[in-house]
SEBA-258403 format. One record per residue (C-alpha): residue number from 1; residue in three letters; x, y, z. Coordinates in steps of 0.001 Angstrom, whole numbers, always signed. Example, Ala and Ser with C-alpha at 12.3 -4.5 7.8 and 13.67 -1.06 7.14 Angstrom:
% SEBA-258403
<1 ALA <+12300 -4500 +7800>>;
<2 SER <+13670 -1060 +7140>>;
% end
This chain:
% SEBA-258403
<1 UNK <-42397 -1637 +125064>>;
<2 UNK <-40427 +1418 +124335>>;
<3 UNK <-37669 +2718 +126904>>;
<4 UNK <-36260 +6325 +127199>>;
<5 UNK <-32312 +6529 +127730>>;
<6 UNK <-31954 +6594 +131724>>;
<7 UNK <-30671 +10044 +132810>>;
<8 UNK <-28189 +8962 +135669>>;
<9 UNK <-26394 +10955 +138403>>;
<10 UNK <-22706 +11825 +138176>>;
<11 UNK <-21555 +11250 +141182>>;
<12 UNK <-21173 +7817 +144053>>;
<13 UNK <-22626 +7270 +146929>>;
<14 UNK <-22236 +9737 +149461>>;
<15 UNK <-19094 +11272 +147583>>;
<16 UNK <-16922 +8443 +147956>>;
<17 UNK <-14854 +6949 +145911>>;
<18 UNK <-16578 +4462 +142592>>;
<19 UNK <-16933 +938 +143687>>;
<20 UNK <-13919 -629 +142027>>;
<21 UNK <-15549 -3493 +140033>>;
<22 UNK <-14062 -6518 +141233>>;
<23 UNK <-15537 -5444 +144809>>;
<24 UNK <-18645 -5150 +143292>>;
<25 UNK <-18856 -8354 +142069>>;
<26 UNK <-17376 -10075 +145357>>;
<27 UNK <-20670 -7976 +146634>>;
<28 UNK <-22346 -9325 +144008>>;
<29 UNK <-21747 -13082 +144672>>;
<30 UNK <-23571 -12920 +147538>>;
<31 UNK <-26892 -13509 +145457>>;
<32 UNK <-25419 -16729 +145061>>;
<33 UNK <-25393 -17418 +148689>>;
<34 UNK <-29052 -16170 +149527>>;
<35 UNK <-30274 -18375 +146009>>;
<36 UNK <-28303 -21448 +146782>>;
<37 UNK <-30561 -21740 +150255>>;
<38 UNK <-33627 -19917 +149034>>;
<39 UNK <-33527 -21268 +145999>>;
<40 UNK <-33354 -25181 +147848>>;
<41 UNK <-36368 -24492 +149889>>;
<42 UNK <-38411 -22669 +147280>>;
<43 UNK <-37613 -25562 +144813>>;
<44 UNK <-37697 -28535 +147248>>;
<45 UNK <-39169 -28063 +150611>>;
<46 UNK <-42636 -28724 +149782>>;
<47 UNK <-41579 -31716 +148050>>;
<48 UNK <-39253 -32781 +151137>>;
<49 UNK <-41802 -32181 +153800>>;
<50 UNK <-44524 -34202 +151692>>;
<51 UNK <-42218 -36986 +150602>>;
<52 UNK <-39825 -37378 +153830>>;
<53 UNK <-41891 -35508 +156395>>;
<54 UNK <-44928 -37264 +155294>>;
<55 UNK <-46990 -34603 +155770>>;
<56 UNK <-50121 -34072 +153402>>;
<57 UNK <-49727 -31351 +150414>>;
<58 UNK <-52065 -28946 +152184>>;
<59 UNK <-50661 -29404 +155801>>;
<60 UNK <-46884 -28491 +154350>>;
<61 UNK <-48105 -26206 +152211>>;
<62 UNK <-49680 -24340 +155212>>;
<63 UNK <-46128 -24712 +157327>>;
<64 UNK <-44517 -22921 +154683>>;
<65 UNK <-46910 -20376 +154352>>;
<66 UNK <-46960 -19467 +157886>>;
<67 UNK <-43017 -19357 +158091>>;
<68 UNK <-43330 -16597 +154890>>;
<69 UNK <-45732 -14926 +156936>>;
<70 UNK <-43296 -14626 +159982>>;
<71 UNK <-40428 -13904 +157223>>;
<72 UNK <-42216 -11016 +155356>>;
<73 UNK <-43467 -9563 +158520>>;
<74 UNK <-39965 -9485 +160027>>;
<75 UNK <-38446 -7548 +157022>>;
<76 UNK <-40031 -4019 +157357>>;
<77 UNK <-38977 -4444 +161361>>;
<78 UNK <-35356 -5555 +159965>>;
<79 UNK <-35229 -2919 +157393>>;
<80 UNK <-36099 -263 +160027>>;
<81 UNK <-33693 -1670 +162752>>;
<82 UNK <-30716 -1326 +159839>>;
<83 UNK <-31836 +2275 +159513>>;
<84 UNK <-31519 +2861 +162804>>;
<85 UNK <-27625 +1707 +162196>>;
<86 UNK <-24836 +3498 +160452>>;
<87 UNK <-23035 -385 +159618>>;
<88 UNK <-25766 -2873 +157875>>;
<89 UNK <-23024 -5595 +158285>>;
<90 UNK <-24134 -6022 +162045>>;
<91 UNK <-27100 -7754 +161218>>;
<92 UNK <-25034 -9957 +158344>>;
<93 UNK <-22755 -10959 +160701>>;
<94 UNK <-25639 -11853 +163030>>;
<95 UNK <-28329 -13401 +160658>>;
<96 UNK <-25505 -15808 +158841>>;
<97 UNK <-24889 -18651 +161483>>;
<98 UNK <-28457 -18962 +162238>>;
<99 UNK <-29040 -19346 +158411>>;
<100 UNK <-26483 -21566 +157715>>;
<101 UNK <-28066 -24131 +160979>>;
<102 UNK <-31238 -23858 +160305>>;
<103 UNK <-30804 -24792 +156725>>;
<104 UNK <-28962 -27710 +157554>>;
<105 UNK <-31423 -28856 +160373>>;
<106 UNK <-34053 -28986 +157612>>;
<107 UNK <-32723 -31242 +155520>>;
<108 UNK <-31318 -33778 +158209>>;
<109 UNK <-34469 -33569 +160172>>;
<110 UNK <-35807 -36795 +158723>>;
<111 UNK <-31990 -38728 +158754>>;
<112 UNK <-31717 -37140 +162968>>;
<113 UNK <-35806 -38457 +163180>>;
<114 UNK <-36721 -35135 +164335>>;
<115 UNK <-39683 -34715 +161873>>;
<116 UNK <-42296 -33594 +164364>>;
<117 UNK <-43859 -30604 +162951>>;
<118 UNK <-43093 -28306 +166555>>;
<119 UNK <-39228 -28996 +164980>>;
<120 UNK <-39639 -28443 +161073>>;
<121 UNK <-42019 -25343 +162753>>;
<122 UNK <-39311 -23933 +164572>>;
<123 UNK <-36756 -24689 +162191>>;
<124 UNK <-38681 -22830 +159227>>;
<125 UNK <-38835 -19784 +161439>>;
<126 UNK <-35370 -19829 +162362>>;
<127 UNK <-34315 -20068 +158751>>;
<128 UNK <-36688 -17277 +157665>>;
<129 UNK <-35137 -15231 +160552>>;
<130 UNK <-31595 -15420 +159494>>;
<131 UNK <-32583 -15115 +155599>>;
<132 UNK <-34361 -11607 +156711>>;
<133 UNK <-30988 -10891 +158317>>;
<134 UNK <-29052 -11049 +155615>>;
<135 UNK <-30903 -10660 +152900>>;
<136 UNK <-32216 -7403 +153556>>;
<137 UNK <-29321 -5461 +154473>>;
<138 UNK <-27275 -7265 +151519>>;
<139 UNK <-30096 -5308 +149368>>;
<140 UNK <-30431 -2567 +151111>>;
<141 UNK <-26581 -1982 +150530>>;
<142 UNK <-27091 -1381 +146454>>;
<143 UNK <-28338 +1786 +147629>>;
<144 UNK <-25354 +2732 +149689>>;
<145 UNK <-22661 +1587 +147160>>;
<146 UNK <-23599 +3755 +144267>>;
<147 UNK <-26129 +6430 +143578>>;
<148 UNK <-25668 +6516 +139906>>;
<149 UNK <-28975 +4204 +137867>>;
<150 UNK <-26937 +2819 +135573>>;
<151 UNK <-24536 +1948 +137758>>;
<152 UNK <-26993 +574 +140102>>;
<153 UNK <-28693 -1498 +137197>>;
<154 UNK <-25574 -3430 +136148>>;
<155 UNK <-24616 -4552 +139786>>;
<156 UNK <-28121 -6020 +140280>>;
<157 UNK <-27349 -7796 +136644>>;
<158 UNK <-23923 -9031 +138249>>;
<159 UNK <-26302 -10221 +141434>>;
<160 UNK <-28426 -12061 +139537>>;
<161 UNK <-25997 -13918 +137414>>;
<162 UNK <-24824 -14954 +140743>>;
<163 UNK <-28117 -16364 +141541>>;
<164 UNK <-28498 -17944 +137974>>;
<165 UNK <-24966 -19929 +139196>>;
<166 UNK <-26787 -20927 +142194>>;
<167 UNK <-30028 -22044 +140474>>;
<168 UNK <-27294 -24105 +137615>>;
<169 UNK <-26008 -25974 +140832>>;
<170 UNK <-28874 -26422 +142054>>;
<171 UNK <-30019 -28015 +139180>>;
<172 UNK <-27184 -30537 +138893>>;
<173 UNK <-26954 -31399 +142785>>;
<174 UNK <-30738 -31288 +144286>>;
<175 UNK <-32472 -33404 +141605>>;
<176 UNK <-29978 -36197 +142114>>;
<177 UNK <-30489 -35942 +146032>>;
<178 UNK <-34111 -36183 +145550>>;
<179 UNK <-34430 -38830 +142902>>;
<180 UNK <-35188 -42639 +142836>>;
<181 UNK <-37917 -44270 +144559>>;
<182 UNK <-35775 -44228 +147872>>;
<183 UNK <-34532 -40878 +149052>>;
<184 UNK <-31231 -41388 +150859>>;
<185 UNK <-31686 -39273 +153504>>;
<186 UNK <-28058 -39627 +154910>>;
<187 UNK <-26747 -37872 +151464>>;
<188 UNK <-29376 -35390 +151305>>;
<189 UNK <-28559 -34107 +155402>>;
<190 UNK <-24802 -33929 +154513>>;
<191 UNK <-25915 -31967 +151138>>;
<192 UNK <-27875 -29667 +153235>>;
<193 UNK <-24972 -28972 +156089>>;
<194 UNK <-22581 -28354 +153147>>;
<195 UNK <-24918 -25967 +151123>>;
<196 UNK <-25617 -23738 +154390>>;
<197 UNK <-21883 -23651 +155425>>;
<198 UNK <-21231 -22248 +151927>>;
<199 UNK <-23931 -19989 +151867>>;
<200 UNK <-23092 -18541 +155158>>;
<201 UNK <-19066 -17717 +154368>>;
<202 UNK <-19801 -16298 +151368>>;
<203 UNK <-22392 -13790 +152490>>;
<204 UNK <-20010 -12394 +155136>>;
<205 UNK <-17037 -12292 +152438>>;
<206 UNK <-19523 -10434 +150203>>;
<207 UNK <-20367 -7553 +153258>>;
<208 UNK <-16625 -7690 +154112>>;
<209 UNK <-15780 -6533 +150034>>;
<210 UNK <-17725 -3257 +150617>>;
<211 UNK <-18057 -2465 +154109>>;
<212 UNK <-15890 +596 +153850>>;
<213 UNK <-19061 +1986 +151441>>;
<214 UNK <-21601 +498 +154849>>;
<215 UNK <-22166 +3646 +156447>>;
<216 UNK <-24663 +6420 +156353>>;
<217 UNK <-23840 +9645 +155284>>;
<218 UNK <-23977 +11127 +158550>>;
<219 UNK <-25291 +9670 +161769>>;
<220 UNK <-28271 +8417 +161200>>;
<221 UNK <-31097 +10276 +163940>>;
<222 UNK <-34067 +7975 +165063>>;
<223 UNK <-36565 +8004 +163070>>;
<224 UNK <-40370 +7681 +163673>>;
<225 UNK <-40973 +4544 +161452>>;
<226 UNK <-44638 +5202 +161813>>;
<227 UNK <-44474 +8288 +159530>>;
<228 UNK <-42235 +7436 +157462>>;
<229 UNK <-43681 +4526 +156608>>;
<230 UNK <-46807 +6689 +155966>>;
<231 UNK <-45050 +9150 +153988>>;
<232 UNK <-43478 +6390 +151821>>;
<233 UNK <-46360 +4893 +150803>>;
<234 UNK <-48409 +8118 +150226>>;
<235 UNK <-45672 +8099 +146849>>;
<236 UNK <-47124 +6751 +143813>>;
<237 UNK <-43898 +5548 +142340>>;
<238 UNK <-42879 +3802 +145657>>;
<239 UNK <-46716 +1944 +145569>>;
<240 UNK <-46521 +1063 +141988>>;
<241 UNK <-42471 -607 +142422>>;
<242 UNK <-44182 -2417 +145528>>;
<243 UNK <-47226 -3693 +143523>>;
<244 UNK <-44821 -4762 +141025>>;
<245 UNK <-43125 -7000 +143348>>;
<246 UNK <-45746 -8599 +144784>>;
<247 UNK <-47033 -9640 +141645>>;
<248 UNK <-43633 -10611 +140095>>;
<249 UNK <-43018 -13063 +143693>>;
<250 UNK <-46646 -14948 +143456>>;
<251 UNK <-46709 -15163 +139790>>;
<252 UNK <-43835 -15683 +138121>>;
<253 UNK <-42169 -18491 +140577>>;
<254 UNK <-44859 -21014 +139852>>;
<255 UNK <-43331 -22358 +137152>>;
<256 UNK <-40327 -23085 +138349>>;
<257 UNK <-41460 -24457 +141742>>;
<258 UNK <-43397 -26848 +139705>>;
<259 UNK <-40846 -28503 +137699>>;
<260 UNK <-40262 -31026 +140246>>;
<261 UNK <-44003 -31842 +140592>>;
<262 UNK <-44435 -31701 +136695>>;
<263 UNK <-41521 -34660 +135964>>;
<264 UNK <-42283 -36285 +138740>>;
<265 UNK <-46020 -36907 +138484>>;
<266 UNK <-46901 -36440 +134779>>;
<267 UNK <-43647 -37189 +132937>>;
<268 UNK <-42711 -39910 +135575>>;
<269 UNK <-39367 -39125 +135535>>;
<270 UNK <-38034 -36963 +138151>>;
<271 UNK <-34204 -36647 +136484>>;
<272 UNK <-35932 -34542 +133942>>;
<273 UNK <-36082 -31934 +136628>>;
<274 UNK <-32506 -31921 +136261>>;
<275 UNK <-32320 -30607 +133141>>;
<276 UNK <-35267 -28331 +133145>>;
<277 UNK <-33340 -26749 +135916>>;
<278 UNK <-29945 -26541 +134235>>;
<279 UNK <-31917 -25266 +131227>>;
<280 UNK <-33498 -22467 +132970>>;
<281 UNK <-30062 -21442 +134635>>;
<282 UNK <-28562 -21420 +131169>>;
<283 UNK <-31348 -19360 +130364>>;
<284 UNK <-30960 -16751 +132777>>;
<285 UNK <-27302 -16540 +132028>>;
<286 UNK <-27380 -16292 +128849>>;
<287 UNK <-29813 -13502 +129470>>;
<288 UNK <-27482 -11094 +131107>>;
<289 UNK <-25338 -9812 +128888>>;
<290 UNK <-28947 -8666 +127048>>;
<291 UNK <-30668 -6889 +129907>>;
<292 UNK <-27149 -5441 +130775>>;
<293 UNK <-26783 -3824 +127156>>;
<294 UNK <-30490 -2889 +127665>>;
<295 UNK <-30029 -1283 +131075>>;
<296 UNK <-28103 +1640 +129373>>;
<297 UNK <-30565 +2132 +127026>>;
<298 UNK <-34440 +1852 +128043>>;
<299 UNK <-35743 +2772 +131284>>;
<300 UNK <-35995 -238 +134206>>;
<301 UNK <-39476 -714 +134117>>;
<302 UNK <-39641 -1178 +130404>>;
<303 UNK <-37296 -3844 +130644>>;
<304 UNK <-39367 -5235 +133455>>;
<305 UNK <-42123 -5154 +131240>>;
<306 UNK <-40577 -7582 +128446>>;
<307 UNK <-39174 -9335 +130915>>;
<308 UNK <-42731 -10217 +131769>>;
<309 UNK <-43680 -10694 +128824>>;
<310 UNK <-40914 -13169 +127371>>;
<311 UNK <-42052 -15440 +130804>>;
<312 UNK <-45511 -14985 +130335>>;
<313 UNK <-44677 -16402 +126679>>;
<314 UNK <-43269 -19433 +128133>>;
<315 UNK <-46565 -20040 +130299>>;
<316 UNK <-48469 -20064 +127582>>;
<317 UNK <-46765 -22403 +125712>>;
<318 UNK <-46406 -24712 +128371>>;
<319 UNK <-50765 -24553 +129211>>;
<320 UNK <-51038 -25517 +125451>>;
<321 UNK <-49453 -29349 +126702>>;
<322 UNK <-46322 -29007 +124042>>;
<323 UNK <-44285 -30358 +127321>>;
<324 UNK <-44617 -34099 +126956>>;
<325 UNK <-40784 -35036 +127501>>;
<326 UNK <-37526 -34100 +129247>>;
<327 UNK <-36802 -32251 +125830>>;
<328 UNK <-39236 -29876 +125702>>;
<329 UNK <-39927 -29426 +129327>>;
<330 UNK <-35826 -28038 +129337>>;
<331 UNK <-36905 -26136 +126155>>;
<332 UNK <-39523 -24059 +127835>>;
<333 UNK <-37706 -23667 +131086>>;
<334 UNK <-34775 -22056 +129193>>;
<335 UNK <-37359 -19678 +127456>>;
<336 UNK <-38273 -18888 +131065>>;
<337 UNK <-34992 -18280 +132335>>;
<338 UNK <-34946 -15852 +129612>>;
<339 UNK <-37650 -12992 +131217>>;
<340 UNK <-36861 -14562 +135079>>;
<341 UNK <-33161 -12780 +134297>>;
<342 UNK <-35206 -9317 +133548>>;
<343 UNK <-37536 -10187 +136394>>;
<344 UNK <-35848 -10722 +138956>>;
<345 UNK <-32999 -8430 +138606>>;
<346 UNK <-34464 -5193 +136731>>;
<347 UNK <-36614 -4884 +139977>>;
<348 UNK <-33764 -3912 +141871>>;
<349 UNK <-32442 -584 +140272>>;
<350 UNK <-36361 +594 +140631>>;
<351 UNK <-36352 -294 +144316>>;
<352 UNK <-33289 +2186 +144911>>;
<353 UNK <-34765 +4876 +143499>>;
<354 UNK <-38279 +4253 +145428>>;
<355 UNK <-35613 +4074 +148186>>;
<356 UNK <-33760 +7551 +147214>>;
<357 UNK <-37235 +9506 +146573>>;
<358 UNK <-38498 +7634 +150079>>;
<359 UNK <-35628 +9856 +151689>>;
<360 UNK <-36077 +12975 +150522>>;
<361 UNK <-39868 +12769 +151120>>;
<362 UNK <-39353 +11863 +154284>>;
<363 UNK <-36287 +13588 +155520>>;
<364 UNK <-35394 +10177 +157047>>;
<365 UNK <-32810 +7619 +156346>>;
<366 UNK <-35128 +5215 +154354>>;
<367 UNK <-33600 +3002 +152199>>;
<368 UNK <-33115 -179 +154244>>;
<369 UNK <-37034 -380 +155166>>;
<370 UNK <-37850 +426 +151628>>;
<371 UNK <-36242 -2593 +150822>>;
<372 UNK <-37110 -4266 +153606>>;
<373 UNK <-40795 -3567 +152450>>;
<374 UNK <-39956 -4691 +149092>>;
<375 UNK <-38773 -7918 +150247>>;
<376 UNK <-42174 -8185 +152989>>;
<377 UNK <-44459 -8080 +149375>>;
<378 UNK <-41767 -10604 +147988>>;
<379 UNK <-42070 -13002 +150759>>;
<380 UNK <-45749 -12820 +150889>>;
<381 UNK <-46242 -13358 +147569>>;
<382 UNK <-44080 -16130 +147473>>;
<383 UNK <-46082 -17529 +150378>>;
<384 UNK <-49205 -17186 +148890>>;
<385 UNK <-48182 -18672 +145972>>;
<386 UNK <-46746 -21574 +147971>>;
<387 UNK <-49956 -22053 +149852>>;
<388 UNK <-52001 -22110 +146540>>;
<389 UNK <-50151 -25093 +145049>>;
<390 UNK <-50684 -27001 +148627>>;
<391 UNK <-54080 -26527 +148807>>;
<392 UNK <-54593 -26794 +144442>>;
<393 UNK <-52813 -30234 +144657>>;
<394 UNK <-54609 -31426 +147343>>;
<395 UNK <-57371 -30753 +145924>>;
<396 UNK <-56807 -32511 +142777>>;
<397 UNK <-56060 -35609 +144311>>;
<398 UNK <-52112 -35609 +144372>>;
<399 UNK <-50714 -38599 +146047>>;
<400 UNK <-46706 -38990 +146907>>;
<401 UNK <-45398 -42621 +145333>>;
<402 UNK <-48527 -43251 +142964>>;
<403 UNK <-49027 -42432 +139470>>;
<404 UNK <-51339 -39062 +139604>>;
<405 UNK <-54814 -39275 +138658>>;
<406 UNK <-54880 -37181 +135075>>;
<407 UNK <-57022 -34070 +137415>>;
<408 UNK <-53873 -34136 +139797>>;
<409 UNK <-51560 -34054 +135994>>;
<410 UNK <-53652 -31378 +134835>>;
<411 UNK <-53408 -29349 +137866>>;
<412 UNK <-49585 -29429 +137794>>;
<413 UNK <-49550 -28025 +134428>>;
<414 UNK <-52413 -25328 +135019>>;
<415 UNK <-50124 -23969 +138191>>;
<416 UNK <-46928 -24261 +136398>>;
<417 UNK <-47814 -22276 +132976>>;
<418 UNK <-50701 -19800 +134125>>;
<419 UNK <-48222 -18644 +136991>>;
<420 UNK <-45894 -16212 +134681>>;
<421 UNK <-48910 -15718 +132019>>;
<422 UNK <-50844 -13941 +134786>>;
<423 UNK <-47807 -12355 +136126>>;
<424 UNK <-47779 -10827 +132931>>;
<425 UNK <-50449 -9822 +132240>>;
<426 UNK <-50750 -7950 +136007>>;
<427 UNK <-46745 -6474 +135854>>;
<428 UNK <-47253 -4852 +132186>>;
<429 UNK <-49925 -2649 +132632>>;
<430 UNK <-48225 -1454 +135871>>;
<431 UNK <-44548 -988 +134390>>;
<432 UNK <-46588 +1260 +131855>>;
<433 UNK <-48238 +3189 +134650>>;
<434 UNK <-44709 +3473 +136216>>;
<435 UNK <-43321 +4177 +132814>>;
<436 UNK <-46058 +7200 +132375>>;
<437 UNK <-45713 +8607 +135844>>;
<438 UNK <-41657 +9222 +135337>>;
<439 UNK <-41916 +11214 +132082>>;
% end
């Protein structure tokens, strides 16, 4: 896909002074915050809750869609409440305890025998509450700490190699908690309390870096979210950035949330997840320093677009069964990690400019339930996603502790490599759309 040079803006945010870069990158480490937890229960909750819980595929794949439901319909309402604020920090400060607890609680439910569903229930809410806390002012922020693209671009690169750290410790800590016929729950509850603590102090160090850049430009009035909202999505280049990430939060994650199911129930060996994992991580890093050289030189949704396409490549690869060992199960993950990098940062930069035209269509302070929008489609996405693989593996017979039938084998690898393929094929012809509508 061909990019045209970004044409960027001269000056900062709200004419003060540049970021300085080393606060931008404290900023920027809190991505590894939000994907050390998210990251966890994307990754391993379904897998917990069917495995220690002992609840059936279809029954924890339903908790977990419900609890996105509550999380994705709380974001908008968050994103509009920040809005309403000149200081997004309020709701950091807020949202980080309870999403540091609830975390924990999650994983020590079955070690505290507190596994009744009313608890994990409650629990999943309260850790989809303080996510939304957090997560979408720490977003909403990139549009309040620099107006310039570019600019914007590279400090959503820095935020995602933050994440890619998180998703590289992940990979060398959760598959060990969760392998061997016997999961020690002790270990894994003492894993979880540690991760939330450290998630929660470093997403309150990463609003305290910039907070002097956490104000509006003037005092923000009240606005009627009603219209705005209806005057934001009557813009086509604010629909087609939201269509893009819906698609790019059911699609795309398959893969990866399947790599525990794949080497546990058709390579039988659940360590390989461990290095699939690390692989991807490596991946994604290694990525960076590509889609950051890229980001000054095509447009961000044509490197969406190839970002796409690079994970859609390793979908198809994977459907065609070449993943038969630890080996080449790392092999392909890595080639995913590749386009994730594009995917899941190169969304970003077009989000703050949905964000900036959002505001001067509406003559409203904006940007936080833009994002807080962006992150709704997200978080449904990923929820219906979720739900799917419940309900597909239950259908095809998957059983916890017993060798999967070859339809349950089949199903993991259908899930796993058509996820990216038809994200894809869906995201391409829309970042051409996008592409055509901006010339």
């Amino acid at each position: 896909m061909g990019g045209a040079r970004q044409v960027t803006k001269a000056s900062e945010a709200h004419g003060t002074e540049p970021l300085p870069w080393l606060r931008a990158t404290i900023y920027a480490s809190g991505n590894f915050a939000k994907n050390l937890v998210w990251g966890a229960s994307e990754l391993a909750l379904l897998f917990v809750l069917t495995k220690l819980y002992g609840f059936s595929p279809a029954f924890a794949g339903a908790l977990l869609l419900v609890s996105l439901i509550w999380d994705a319909c709380a974001d908008p309402w968050i994103g509009a409440l920040a809005d309403r604020s000149a200081n997004f920090g309020r709701l950091i400060l807020l949202g980080a305890p309870l999403l540091a607890v609830s975390f924990a609680l999650l994983f020590a439910g079955p070690w505290l025998g507190l596994t009744h569903p009313a608890f994990v229930g409650l629990s999943l809410i309260a850790f989809r509450t303080g996510y939304s806390l957090v997560d979408v002012p720490h977003n909403a922020l990139l549009a309040r700490i620099s107006d310039v693209t570019q600019r914007r671009a590279q400090i959503a690169l820095l935020r995602f190699l933050f994440s890619s750290f998180a998703a590289l410790a992940l990979g060398q800590s959760l598959p060990a908690q969760l392998d061997g016929a016997q999961v020690l729950e002790g270990p894994l509850a003492v894993w979880g309390a540690l991760t939330g603590l450290v998630a929660g102090l470093i997403i309150v160090g990463a609003w305290f870096a910039v907070r002097r850049h956490d104000r509006a430009p003037s005092p923000p009035p009240q606005p009627i979210v009603a219209r705005t909202a209806l005057t934001i999505l009557g813009l086509p280049h604010v629909r087609l950035v939201f269509a893009l990430a819906l698609v790019g939060a059911l699609f795309s994650p398959l893969l990866p949330k399947m790599l525990l199911y794949y080497a546990d129930g058709v390579l039988n060996d659940v360590g390989a997840a461990q290095g699939a994992l690390s692989a991807m991580a490596i991946g994604q890093i290694a990525a960076v320093p590509f889609w950051f050289w890229l980001s000054s030189r095509w447009a961000p949704e044509s490197s969406l677009g190839l970002a796409h396409m690079i994970a859609g490549l390793s979908g198809a690869a994977l459907l065609t069964g070449v993943a038969q060992a630890g080996a080449s199960l790392s092999w392909l993950a890595g080639l995913y990690g590749l386009g994730a990098s594009g995917i899941y940062a190169v969304i970003w930069p077009l989000v703050a400019r949905a964000a900036d035209e959002a505001t001067a269509a509406s003559g409203q302070p904006s940007s936080a339930l833009v994002f807080g929008a962006t992150i709704f489609l997200m978080q449904l996405g990923a929820g219906l996603g979720t739900g799917a693989m419940g309900l597909c593996l239950s259908a095809a017979g998957w059983q916890d502790g017993a060798a999967q039938s070859p339809a349950a084998q089949s199903m993991i690898g259908l899930i796993a490599g058509a996820g990216p393929l038809l994200g894809a094929a869906v995201a391409i012809p829309l970042c051409l759309r996008l592409q055509d509508k901006g010339r």
